[in-house]
mmCIF file as Biopython writes it, N, C-alpha, C and O atoms, coordinates in Angstrom:
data_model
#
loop_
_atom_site.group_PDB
_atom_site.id
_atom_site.type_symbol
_atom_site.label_atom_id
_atom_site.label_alt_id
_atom_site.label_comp_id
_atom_site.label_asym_id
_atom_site.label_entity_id
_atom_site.label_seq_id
_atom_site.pdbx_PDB_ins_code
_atom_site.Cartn_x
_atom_site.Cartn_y
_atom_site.Cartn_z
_atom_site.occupancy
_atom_site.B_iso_or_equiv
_atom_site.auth_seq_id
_atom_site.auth_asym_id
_atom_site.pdbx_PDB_model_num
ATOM 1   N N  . UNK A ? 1  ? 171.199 144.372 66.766 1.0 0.0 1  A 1 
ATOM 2   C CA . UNK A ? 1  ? 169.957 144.838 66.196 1.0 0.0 1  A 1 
ATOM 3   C C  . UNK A ? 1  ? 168.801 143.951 66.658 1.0 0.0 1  A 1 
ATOM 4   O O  . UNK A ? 1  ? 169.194 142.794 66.809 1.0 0.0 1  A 1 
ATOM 5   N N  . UNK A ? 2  ? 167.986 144.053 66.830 1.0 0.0 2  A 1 
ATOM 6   C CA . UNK A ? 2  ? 166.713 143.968 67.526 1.0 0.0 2  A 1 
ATOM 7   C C  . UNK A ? 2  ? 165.682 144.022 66.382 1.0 0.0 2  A 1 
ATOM 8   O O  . UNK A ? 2  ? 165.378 144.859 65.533 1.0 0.0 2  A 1 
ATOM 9   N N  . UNK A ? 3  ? 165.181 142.521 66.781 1.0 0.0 3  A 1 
ATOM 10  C CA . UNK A ? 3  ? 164.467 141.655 65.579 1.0 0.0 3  A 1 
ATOM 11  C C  . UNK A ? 3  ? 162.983 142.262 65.346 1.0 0.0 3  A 1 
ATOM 12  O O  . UNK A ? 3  ? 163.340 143.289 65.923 1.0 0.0 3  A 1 
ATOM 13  N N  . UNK A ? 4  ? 161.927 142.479 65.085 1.0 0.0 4  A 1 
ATOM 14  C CA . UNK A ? 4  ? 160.389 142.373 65.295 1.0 0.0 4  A 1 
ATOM 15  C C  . UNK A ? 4  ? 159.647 141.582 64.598 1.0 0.0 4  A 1 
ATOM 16  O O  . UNK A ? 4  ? 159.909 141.054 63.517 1.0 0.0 4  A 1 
ATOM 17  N N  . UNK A ? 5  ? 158.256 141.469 65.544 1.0 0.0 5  A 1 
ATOM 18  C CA . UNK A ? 5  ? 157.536 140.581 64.552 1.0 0.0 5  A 1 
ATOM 19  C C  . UNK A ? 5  ? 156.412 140.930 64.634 1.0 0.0 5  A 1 
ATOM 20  O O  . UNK A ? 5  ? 156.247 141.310 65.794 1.0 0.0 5  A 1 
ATOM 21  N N  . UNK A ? 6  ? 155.287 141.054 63.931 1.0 0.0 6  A 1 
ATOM 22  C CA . UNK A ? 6  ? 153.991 141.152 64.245 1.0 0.0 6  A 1 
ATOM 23  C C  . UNK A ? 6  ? 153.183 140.413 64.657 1.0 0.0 6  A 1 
ATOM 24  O O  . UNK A ? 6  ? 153.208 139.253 64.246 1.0 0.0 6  A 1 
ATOM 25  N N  . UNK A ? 7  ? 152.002 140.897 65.787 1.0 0.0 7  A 1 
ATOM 26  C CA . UNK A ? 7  ? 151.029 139.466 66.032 1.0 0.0 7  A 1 
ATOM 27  C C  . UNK A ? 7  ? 149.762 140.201 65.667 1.0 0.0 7  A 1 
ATOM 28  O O  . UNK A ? 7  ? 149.221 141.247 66.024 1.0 0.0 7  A 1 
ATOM 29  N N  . UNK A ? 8  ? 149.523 139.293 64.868 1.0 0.0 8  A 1 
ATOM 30  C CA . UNK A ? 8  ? 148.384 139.814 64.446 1.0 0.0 8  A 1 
ATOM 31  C C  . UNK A ? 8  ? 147.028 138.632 64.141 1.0 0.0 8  A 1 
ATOM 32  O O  . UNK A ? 8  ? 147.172 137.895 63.167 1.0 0.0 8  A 1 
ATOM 33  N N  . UNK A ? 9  ? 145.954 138.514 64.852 1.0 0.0 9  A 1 
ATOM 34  C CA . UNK A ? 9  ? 145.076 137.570 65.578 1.0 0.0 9  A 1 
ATOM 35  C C  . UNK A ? 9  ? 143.614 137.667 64.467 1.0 0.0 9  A 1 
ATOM 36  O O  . UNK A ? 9  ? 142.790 138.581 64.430 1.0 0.0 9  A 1 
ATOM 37  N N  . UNK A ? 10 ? 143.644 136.527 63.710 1.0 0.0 10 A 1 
ATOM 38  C CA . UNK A ? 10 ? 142.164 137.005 62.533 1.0 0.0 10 A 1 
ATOM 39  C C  . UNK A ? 10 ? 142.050 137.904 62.184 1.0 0.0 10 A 1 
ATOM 40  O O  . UNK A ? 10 ? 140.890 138.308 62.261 1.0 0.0 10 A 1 
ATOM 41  N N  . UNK A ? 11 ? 143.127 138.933 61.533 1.0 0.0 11 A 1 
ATOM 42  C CA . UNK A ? 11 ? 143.135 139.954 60.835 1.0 0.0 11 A 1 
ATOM 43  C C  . UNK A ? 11 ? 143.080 141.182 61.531 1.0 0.0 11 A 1 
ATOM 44  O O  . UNK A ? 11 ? 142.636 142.181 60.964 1.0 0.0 11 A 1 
ATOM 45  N N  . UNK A ? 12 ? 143.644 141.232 63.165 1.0 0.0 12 A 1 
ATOM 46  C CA . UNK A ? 12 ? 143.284 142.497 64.159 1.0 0.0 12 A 1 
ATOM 47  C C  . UNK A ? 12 ? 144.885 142.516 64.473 1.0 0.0 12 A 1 
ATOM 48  O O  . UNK A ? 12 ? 145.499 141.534 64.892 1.0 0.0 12 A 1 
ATOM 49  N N  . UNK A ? 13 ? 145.442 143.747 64.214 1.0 0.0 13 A 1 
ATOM 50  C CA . UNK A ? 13 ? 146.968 143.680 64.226 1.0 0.0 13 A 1 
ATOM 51  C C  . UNK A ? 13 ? 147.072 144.060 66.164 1.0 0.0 13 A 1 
ATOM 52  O O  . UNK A ? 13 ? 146.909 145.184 66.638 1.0 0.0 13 A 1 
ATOM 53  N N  . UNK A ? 14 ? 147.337 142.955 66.871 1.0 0.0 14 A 1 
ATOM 54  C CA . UNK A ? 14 ? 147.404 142.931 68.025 1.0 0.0 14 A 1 
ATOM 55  C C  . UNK A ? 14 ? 148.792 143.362 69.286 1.0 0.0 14 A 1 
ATOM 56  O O  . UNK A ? 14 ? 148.872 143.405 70.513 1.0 0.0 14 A 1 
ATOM 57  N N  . UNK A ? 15 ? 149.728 143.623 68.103 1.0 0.0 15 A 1 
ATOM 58  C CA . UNK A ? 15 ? 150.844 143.939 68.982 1.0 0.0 15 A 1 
ATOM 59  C C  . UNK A ? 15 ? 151.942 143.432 68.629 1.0 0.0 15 A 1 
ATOM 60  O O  . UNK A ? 15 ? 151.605 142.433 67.992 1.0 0.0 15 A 1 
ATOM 61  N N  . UNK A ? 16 ? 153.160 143.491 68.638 1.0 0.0 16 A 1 
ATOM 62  C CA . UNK A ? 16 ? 154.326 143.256 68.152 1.0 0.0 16 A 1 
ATOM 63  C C  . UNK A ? 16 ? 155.788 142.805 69.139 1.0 0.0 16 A 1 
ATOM 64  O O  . UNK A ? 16 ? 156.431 143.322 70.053 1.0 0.0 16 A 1 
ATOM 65  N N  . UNK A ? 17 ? 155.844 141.438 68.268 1.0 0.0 17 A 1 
ATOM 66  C CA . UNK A ? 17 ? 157.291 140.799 69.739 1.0 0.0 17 A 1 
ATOM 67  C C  . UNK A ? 17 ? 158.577 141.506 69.115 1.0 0.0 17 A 1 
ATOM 68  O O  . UNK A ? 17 ? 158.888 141.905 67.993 1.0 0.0 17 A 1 
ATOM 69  N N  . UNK A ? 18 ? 159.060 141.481 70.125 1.0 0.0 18 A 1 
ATOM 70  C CA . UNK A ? 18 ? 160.652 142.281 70.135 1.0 0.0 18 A 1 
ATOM 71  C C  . UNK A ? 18 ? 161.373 140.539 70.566 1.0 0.0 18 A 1 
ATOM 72  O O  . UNK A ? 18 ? 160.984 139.653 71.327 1.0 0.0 18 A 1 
ATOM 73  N N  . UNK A ? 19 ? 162.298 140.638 69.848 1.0 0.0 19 A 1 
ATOM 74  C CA . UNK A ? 19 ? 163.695 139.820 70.401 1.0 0.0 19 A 1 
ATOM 75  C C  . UNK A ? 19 ? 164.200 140.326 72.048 1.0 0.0 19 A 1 
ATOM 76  O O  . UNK A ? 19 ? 163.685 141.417 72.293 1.0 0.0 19 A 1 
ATOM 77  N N  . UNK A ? 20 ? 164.629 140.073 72.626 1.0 0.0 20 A 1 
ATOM 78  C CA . UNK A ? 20 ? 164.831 140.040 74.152 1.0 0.0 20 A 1 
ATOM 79  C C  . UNK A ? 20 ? 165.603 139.135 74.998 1.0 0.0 20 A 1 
ATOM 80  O O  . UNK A ? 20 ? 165.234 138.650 76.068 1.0 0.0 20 A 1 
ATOM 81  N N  . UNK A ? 21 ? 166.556 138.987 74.487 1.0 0.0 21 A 1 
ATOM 82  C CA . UNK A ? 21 ? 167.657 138.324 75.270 1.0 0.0 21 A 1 
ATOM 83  C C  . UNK A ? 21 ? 167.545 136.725 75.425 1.0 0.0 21 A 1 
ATOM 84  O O  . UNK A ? 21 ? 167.529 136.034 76.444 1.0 0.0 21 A 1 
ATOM 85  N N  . UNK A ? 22 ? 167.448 136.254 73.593 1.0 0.0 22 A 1 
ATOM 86  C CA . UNK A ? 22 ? 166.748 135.137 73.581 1.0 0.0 22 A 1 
ATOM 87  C C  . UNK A ? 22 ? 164.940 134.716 73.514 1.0 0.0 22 A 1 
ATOM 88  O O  . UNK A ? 22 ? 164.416 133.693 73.073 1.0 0.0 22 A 1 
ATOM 89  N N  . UNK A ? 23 ? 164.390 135.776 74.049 1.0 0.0 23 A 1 
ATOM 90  C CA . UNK A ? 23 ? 163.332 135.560 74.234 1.0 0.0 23 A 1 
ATOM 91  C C  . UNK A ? 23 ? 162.332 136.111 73.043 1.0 0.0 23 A 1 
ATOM 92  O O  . UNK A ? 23 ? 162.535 136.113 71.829 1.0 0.0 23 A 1 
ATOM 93  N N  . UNK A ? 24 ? 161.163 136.586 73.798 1.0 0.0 24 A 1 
ATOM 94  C CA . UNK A ? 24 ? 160.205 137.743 72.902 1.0 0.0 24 A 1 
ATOM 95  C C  . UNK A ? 24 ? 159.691 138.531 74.143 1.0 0.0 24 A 1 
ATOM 96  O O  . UNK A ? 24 ? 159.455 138.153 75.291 1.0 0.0 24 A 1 
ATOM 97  N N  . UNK A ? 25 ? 159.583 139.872 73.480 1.0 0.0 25 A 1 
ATOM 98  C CA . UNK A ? 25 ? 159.216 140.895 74.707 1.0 0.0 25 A 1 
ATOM 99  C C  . UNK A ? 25 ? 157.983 141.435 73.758 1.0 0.0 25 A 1 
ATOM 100 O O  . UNK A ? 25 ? 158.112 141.921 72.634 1.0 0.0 25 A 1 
ATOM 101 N N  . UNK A ? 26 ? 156.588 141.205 74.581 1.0 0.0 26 A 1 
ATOM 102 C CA . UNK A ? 26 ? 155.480 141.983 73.695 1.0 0.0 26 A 1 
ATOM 103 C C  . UNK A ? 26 ? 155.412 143.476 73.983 1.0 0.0 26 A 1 
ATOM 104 O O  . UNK A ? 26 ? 155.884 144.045 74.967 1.0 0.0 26 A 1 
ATOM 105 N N  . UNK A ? 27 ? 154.914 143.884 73.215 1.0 0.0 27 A 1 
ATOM 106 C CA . UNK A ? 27 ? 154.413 145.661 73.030 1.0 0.0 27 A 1 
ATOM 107 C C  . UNK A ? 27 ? 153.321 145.634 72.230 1.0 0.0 27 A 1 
ATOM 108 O O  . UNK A ? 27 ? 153.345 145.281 71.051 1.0 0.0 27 A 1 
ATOM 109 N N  . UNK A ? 28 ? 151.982 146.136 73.065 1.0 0.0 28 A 1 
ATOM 110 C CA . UNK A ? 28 ? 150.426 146.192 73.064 1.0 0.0 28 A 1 
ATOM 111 C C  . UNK A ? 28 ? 150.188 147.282 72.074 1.0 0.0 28 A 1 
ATOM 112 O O  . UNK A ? 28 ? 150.721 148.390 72.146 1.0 0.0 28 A 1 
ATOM 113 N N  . UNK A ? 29 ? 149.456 146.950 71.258 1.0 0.0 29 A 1 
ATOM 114 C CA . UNK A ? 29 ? 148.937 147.767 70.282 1.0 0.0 29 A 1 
ATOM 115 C C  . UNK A ? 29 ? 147.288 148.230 70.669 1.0 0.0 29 A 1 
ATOM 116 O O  . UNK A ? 29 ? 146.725 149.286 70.958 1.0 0.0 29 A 1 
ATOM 117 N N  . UNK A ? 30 ? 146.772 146.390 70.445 1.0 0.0 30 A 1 
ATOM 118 C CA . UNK A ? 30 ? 145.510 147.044 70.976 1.0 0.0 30 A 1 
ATOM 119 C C  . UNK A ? 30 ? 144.628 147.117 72.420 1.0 0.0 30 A 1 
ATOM 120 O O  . UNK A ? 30 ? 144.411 146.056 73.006 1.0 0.0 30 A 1 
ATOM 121 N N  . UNK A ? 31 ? 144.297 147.954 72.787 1.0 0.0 31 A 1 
ATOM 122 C CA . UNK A ? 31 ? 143.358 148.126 73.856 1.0 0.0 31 A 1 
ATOM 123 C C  . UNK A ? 31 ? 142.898 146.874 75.023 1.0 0.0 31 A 1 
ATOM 124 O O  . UNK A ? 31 ? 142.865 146.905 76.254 1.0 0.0 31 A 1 
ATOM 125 N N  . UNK A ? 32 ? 142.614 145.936 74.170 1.0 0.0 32 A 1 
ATOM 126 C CA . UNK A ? 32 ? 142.209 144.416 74.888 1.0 0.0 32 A 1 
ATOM 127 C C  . UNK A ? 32 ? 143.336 143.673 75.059 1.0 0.0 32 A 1 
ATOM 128 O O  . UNK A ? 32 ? 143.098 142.477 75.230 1.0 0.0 32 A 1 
ATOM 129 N N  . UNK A ? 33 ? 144.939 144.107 75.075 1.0 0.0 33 A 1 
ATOM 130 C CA . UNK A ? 33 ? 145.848 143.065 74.800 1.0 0.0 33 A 1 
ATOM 131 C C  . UNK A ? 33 ? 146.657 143.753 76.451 1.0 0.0 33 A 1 
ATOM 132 O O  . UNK A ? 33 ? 147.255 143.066 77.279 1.0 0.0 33 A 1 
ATOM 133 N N  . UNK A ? 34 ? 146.375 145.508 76.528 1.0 0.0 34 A 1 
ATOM 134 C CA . UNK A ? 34 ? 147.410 145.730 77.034 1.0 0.0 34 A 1 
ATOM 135 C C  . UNK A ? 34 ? 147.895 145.184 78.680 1.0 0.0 34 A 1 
ATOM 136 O O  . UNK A ? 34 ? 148.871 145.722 79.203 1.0 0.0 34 A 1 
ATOM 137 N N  . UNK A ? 35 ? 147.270 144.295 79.276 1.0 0.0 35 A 1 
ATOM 138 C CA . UNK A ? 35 ? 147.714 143.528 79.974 1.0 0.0 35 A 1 
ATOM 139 C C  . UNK A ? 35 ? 148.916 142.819 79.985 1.0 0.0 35 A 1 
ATOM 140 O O  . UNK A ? 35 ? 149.693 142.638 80.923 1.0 0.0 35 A 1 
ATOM 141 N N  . UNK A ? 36 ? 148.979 142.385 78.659 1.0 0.0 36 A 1 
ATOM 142 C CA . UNK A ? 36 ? 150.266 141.621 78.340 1.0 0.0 36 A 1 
ATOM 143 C C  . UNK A ? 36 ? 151.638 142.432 77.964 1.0 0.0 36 A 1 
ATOM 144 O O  . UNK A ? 36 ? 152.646 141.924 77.472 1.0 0.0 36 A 1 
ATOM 145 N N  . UNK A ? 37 ? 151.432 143.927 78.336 1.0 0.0 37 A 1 
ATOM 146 C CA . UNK A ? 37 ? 152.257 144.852 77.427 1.0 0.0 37 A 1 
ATOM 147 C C  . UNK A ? 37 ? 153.785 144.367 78.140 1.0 0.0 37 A 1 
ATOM 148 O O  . UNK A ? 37 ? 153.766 143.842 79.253 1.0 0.0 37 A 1 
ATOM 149 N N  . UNK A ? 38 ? 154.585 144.501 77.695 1.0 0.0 38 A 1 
ATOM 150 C CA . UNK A ? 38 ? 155.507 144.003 78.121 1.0 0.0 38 A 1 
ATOM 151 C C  . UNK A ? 38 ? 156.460 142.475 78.815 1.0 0.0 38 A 1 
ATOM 152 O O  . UNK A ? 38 ? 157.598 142.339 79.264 1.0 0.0 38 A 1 
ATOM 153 N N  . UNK A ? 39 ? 155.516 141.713 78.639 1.0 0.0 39 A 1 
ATOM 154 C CA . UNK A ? 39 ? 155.714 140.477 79.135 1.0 0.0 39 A 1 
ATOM 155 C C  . UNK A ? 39 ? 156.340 139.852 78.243 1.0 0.0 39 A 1 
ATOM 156 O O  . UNK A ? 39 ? 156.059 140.104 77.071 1.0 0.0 39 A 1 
ATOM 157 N N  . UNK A ? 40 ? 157.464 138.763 78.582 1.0 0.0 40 A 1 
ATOM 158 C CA . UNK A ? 40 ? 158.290 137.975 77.556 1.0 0.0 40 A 1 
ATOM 159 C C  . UNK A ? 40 ? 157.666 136.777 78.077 1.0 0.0 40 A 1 
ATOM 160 O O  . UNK A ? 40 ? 157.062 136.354 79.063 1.0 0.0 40 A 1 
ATOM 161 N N  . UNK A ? 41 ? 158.323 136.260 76.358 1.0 0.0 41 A 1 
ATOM 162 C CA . UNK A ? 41 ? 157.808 134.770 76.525 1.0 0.0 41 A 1 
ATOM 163 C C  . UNK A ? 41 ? 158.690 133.786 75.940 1.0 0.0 41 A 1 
ATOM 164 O O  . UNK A ? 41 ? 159.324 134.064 74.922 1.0 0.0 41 A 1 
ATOM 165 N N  . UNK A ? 42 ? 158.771 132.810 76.425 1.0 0.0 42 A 1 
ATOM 166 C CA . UNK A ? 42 ? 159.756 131.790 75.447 1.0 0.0 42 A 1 
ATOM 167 C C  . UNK A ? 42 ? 159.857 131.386 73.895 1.0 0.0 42 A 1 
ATOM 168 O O  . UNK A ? 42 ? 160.746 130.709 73.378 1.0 0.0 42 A 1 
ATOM 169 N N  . UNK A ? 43 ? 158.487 132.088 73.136 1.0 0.0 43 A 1 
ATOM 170 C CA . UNK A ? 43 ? 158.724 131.577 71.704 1.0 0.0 43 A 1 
ATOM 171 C C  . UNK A ? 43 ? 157.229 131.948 71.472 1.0 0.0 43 A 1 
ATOM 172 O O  . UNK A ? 43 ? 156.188 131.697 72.080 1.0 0.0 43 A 1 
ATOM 173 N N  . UNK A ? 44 ? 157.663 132.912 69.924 1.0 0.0 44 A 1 
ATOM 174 C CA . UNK A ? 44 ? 156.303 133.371 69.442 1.0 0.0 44 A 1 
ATOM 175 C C  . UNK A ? 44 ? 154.787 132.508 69.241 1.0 0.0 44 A 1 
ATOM 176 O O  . UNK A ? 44 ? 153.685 133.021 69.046 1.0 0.0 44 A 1 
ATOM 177 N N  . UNK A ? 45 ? 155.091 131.153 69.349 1.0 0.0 45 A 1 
ATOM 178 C CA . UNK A ? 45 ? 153.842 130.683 69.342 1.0 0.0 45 A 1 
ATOM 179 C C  . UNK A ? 45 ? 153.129 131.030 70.715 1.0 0.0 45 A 1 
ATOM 180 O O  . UNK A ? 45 ? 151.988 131.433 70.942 1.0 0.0 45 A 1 
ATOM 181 N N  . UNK A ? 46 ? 154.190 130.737 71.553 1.0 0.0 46 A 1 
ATOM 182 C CA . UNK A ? 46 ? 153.409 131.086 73.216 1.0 0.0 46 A 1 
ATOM 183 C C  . UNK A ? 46 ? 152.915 132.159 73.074 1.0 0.0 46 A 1 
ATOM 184 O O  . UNK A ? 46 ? 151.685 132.119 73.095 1.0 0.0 46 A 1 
ATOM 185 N N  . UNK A ? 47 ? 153.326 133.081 72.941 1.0 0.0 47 A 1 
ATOM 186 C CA . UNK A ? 47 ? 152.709 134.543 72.898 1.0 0.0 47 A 1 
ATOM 187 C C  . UNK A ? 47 ? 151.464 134.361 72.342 1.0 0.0 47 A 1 
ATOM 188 O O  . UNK A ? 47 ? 150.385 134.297 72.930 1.0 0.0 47 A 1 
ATOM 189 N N  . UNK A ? 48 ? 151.758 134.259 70.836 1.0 0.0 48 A 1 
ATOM 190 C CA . UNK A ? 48 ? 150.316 134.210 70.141 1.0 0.0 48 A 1 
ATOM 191 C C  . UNK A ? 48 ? 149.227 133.388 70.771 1.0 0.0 48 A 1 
ATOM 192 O O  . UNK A ? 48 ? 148.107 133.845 70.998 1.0 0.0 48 A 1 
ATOM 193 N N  . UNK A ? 49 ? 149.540 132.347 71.001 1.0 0.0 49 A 1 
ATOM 194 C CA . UNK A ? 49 ? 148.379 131.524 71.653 1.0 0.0 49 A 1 
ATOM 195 C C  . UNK A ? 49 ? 147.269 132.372 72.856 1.0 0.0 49 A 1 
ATOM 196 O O  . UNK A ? 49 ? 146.045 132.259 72.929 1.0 0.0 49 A 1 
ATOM 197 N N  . UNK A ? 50 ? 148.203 133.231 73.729 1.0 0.0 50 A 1 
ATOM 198 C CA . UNK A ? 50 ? 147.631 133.515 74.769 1.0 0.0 50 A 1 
ATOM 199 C C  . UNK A ? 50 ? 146.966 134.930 74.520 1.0 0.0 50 A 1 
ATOM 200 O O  . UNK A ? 50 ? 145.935 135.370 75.029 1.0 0.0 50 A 1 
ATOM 201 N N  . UNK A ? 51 ? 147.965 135.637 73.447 1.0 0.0 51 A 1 
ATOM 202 C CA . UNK A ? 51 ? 147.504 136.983 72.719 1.0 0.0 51 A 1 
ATOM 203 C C  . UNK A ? 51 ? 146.057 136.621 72.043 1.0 0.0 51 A 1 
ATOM 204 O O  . UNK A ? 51 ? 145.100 137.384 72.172 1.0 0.0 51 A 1 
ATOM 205 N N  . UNK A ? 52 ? 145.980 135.425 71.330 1.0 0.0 52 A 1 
ATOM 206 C CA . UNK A ? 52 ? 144.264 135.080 70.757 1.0 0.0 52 A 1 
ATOM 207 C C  . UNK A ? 52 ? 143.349 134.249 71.779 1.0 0.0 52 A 1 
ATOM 208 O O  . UNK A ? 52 ? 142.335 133.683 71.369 1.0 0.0 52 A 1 
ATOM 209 N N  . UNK A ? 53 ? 143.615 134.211 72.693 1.0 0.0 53 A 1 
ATOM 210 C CA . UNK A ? 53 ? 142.656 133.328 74.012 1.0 0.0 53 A 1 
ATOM 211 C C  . UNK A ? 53 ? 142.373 134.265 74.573 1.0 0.0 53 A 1 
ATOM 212 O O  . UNK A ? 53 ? 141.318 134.138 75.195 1.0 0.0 53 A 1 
ATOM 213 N N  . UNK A ? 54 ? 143.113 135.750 74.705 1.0 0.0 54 A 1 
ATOM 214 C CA . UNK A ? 54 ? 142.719 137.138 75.419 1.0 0.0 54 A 1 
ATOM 215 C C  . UNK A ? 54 ? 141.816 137.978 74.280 1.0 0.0 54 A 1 
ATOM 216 O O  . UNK A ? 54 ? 140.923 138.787 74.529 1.0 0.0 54 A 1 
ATOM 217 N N  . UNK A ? 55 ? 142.234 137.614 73.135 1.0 0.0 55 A 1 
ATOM 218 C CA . UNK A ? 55 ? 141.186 138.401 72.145 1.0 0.0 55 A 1 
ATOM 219 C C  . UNK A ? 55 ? 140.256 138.076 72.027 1.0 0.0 55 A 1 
ATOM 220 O O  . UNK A ? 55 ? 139.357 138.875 71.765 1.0 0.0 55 A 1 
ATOM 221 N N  . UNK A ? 56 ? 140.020 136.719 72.167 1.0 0.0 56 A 1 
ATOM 222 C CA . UNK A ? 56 ? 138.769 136.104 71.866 1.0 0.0 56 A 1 
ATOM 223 C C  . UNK A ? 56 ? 137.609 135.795 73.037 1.0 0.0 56 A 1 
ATOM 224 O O  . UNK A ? 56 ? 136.405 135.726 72.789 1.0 0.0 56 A 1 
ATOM 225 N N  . UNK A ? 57 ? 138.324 135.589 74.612 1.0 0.0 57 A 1 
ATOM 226 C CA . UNK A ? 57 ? 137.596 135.493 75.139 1.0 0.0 57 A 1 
ATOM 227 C C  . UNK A ? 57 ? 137.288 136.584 76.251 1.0 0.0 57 A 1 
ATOM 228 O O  . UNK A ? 57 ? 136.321 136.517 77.009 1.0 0.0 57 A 1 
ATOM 229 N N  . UNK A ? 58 ? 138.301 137.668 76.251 1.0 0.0 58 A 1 
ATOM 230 C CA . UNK A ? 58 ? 138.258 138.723 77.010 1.0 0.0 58 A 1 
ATOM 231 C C  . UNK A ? 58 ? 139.440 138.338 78.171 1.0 0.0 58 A 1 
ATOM 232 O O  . UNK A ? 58 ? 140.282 139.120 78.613 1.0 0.0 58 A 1 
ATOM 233 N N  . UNK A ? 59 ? 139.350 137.614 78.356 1.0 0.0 59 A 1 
ATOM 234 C CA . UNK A ? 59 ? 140.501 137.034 79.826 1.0 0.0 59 A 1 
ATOM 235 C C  . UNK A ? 59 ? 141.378 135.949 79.466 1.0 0.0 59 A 1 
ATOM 236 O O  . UNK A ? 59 ? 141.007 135.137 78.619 1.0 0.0 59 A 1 
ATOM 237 N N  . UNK A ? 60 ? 142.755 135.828 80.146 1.0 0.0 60 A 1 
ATOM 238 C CA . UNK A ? 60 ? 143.297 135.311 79.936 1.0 0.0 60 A 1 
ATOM 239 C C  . UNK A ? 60 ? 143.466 133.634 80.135 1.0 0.0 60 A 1 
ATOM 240 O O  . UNK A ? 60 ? 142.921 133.328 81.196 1.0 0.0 60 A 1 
ATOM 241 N N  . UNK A ? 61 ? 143.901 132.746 79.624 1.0 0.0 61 A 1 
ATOM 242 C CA . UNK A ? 61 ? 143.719 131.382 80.010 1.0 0.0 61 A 1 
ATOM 243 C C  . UNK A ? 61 ? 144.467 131.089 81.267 1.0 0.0 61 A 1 
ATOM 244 O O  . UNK A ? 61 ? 145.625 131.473 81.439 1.0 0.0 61 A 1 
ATOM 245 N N  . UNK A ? 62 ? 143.549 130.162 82.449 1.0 0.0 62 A 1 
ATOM 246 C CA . UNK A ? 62 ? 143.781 129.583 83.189 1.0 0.0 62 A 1 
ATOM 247 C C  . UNK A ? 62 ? 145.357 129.095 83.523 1.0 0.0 62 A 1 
ATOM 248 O O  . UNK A ? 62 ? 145.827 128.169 82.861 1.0 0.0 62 A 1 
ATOM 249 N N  . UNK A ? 63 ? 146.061 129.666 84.443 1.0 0.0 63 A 1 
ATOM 250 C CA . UNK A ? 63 ? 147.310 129.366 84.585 1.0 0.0 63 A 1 
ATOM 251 C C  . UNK A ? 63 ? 148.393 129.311 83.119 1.0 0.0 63 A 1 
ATOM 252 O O  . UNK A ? 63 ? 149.158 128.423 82.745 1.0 0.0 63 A 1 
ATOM 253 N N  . UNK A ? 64 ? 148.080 130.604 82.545 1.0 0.0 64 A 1 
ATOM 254 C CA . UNK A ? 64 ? 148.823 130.738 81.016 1.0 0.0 64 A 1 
ATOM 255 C C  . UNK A ? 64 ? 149.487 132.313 80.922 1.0 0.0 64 A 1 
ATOM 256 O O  . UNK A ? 64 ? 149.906 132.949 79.955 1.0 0.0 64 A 1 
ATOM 257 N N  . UNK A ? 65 ? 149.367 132.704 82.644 1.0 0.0 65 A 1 
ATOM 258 C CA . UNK A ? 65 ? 150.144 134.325 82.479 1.0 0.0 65 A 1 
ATOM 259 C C  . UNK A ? 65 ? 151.693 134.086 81.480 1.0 0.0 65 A 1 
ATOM 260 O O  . UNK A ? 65 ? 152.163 133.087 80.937 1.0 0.0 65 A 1 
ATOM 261 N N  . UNK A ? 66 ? 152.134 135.447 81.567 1.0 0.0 66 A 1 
ATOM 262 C CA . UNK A ? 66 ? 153.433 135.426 80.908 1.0 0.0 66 A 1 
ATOM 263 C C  . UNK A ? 66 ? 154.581 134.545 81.899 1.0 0.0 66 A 1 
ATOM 264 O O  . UNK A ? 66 ? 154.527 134.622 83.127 1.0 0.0 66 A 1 
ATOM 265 N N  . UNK A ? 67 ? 155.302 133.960 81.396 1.0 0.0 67 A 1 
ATOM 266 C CA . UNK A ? 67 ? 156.518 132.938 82.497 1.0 0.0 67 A 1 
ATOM 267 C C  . UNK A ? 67 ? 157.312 133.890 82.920 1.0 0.0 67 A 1 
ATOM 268 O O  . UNK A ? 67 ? 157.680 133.572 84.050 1.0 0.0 67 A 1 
ATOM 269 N N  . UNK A ? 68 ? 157.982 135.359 82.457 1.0 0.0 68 A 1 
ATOM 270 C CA . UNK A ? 68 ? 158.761 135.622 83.114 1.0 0.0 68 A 1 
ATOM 271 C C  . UNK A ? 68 ? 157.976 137.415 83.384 1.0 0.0 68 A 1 
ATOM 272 O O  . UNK A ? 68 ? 158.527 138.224 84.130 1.0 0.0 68 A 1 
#
């Protein structure tokens, strides 16, 4: 069974990690995220971090794409 979690960034429900073979696999909810749609990451903080540096500043942080 296949875990979920919500990310949700200053109160803007931004998209939701899936469990993934150890990992987290995102799925884009909103509009400004879907770049990241599908990208895993090593651990929900990573995600979030880069999910609110894309919300907030429009683009993503400097050498902070998804690792895999």
């Amino acid at each position: 069974m296949q875990q979920s979690h919500v990310i949700e960034i200053g109160g803007q429900f931004a998209g939701f990690a899936v469990s993934h073979e150890g990992k987290f696999r995102f799925v884009a909810v909103d509009a400004r995220v879907e770049e990241l749609e599908d990208s895993v990451w090593p651990s929900l903080p990573d995600m979030r971090r880069v999910v609110r540096h894309l919300l907030t500043t429009g683009h993503l942080p400097a050498a902070s794409g998804p690792p895999a």
